[in-house]
C-alpha positions in Angstrom: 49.0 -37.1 -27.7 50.7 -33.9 -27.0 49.4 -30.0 -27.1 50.3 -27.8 -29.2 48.8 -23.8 -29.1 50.2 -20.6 -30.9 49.6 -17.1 -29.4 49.0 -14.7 -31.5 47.9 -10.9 -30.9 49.7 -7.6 -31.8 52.2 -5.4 -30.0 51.9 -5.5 -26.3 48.7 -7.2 -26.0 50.1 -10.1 -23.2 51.5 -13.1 -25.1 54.5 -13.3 -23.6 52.9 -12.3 -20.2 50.2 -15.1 -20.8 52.3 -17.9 -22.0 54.3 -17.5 -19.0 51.6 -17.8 -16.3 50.1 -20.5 -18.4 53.0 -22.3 -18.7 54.2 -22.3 -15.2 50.5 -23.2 -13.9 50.7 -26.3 -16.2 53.4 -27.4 -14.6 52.3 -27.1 -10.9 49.1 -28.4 -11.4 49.1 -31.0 -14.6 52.3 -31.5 -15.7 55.0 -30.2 -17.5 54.6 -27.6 -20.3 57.3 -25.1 -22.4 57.2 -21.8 -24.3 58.7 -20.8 -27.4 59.4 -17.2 -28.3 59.8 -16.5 -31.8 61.1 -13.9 -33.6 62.6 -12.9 -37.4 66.0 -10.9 -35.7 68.8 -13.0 -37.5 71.3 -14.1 -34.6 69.2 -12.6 -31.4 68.7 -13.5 -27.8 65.5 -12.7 -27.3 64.2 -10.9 -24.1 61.5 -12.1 -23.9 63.3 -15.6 -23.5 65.9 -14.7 -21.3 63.1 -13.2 -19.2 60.7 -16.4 -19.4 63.8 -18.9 -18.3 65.0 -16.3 -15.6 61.1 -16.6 -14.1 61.7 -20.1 -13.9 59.9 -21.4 -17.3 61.0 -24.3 -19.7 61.8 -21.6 -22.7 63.7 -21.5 -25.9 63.3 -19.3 -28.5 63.1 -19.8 -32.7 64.8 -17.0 -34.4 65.9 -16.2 -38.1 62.1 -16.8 -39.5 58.7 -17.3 -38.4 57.0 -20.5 -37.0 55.2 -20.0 -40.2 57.8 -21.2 -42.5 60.3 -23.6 -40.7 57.3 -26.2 -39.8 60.0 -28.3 -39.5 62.5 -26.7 -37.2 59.5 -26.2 -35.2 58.3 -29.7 -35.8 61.8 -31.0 -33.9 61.6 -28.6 -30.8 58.1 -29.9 -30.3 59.6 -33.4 -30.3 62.3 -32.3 -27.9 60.1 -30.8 -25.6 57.6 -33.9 -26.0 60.8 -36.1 -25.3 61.5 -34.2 -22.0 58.2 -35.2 -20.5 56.2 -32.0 -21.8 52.9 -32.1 -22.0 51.9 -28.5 -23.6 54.1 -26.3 -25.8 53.1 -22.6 -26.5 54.6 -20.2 -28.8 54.1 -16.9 -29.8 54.3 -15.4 -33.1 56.1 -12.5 -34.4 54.9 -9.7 -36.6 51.0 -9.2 -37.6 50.3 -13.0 -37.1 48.3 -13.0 -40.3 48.1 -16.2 -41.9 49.5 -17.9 -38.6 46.6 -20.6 -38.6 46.9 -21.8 -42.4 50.9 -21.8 -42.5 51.4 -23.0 -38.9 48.4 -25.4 -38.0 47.5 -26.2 -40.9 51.1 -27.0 -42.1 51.7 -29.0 -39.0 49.0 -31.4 -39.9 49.8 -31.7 -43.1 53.7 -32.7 -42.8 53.2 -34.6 -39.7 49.8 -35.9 -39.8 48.8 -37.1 -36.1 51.6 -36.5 -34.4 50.4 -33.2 -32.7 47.1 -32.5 -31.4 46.6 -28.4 -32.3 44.9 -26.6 -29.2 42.5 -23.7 -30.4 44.7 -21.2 -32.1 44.4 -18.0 -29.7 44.5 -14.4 -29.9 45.0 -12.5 -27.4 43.1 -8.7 -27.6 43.6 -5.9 -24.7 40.9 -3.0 -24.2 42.5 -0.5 -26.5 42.1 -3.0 -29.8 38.3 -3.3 -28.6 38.1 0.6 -28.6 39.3 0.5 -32.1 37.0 -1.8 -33.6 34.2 -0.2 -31.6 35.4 3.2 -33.5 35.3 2.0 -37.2 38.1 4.6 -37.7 41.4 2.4 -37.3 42.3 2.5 -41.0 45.1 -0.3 -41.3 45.4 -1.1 -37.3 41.8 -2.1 -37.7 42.5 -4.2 -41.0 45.2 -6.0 -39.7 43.4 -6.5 -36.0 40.5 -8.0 -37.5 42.5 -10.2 -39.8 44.0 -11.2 -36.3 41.2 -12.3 -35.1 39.1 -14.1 -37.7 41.6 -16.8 -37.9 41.0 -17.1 -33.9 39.5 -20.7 -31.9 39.9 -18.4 -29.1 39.9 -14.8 -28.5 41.4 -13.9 -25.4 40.5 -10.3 -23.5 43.5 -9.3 -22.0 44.4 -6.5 -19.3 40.7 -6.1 -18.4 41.9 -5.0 -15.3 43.9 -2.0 -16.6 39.8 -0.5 -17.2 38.4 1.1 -14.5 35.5 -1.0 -13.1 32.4 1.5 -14.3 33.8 1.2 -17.8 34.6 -2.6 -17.8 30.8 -3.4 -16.7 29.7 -0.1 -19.3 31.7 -2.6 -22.3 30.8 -5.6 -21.1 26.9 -4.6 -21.9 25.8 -4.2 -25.2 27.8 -2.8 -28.2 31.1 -3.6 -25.4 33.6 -5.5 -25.2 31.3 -8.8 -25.1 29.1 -7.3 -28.5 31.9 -5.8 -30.7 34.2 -8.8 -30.5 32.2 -12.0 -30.7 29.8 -10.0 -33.3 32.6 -9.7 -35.5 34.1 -12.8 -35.1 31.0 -15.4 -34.0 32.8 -18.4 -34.9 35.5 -17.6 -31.9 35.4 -18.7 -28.5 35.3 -15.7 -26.1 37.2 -15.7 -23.1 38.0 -13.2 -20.0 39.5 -13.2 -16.4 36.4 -13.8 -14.2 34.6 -10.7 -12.6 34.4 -9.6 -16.1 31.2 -10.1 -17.5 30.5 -10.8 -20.7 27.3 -10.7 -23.1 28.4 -13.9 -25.3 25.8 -12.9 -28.2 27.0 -14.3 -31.4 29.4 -16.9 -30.2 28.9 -20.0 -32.1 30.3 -23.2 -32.6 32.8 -23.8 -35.2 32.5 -26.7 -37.5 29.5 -27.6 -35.9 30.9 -28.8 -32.6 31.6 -27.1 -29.2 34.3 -24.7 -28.6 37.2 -26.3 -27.0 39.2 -23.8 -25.0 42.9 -24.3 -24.3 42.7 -23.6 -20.5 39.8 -22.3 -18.4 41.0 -19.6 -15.8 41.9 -20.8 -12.7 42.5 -17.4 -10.8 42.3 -13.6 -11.5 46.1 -13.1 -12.2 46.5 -15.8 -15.0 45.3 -13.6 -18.2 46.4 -10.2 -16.6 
């Protein structure tokens, strides 16, 4: 069985970043794995792609549309990937993400039952989104972040580094990062680079079984 995982997150909060670093570790280390940039521009090269396959990554991009609603376009990049030895495939998505997991997972199991295994779906958050929350006063940023991430398996904390280290440990404690993010959202798995601690109140188990996590972090860099 191949993996399949989407990235989702807004504007600047690391997917392309991330899916890089994960994609090129899976490859030194476990075995071959490929990106997928996606984006609505009708007739694009994408940066980001161009950038991924210049770094060295197995990339390819899906424009014209979102993942969301060309399961099946998608469906045969998979297989392509899958027939080229590929163990993982990771794509981002473009806009708000919202309503990535029902049109995306959901529709992958439901046109091709079995043929993928779905890693959590992840969504990646940087320090700024968990300022916003924390404030209560983000108006429709803060709508559309936490629509983000109630769909979420996996929440990602992203750029913890760009914090300076009194504040990280001050937002890591209670009513931080580690409170305002897994209090929201309990049924996500929480995850951050290590040396940034974490109060994990609230995380639960969805479903009634243990979080699965798509990767653990092997070294500092990989999430930055």
């Amino acid at each position: 069985m191949k993996k399949f995982a989407v990235f989702s997150g807004f504007l600047g909060s690391g997917k392309t970043t991330t899916m890089m670093a994960l994609t090129k570790y899976h490859t030194a280390h476990h075995g071959k794995a490929a990106m997928i940039s996606n984006d609505l521009g009708h007739g694009v090269s994408l940066a980001d792609d161009r950038f991924a396959r210049l770094s060295g990554c197995r990339a390819s991009q899906i424009t014209d549309d979102c993942i969301c609603y060309v399961n099946e376009q998608l469906a045969d990049r998979l297989n392509d990937y899958y027939d080229e030895g590929c163990e993982l495939v990771v794509s981002d998505i473009p806009g708000f993400g919202v309503g990535a997991l029902e049109h995306v997972y959901h529709g992958l199991a439901e046109k091709f039952p079995g043929q993928f295994e779905l890693a959590p779906f992840t969504v990646l958050a940087e320090p700024k989104t968990v300022e916003l929350l924390r404030s209560g006063q983000g108006g429709d940023q803060e709508y559309l972040y936490n629509t983000q991430l109630v769909e979420a398996d996996l929440i990602v904390l992203n750029k913890c580094l760009s914090v300076r280290a009194g504040h990280r440990h001050q937002r890591a404690g209670r009513g931080g990062a580690g409170g305002t993010v897994p209090g929201a959202h309990p049924r996500a798995g929480l995850h951050a680079p290590p040396g940034h601690r974490l109060r994990r109140r609230g995380v639960s188990a969805r479903h009634g079984q243990d979080q699965r996590v798509l990767y653990s972090v092997p070294r500092r860099g990989l999430l930055q």
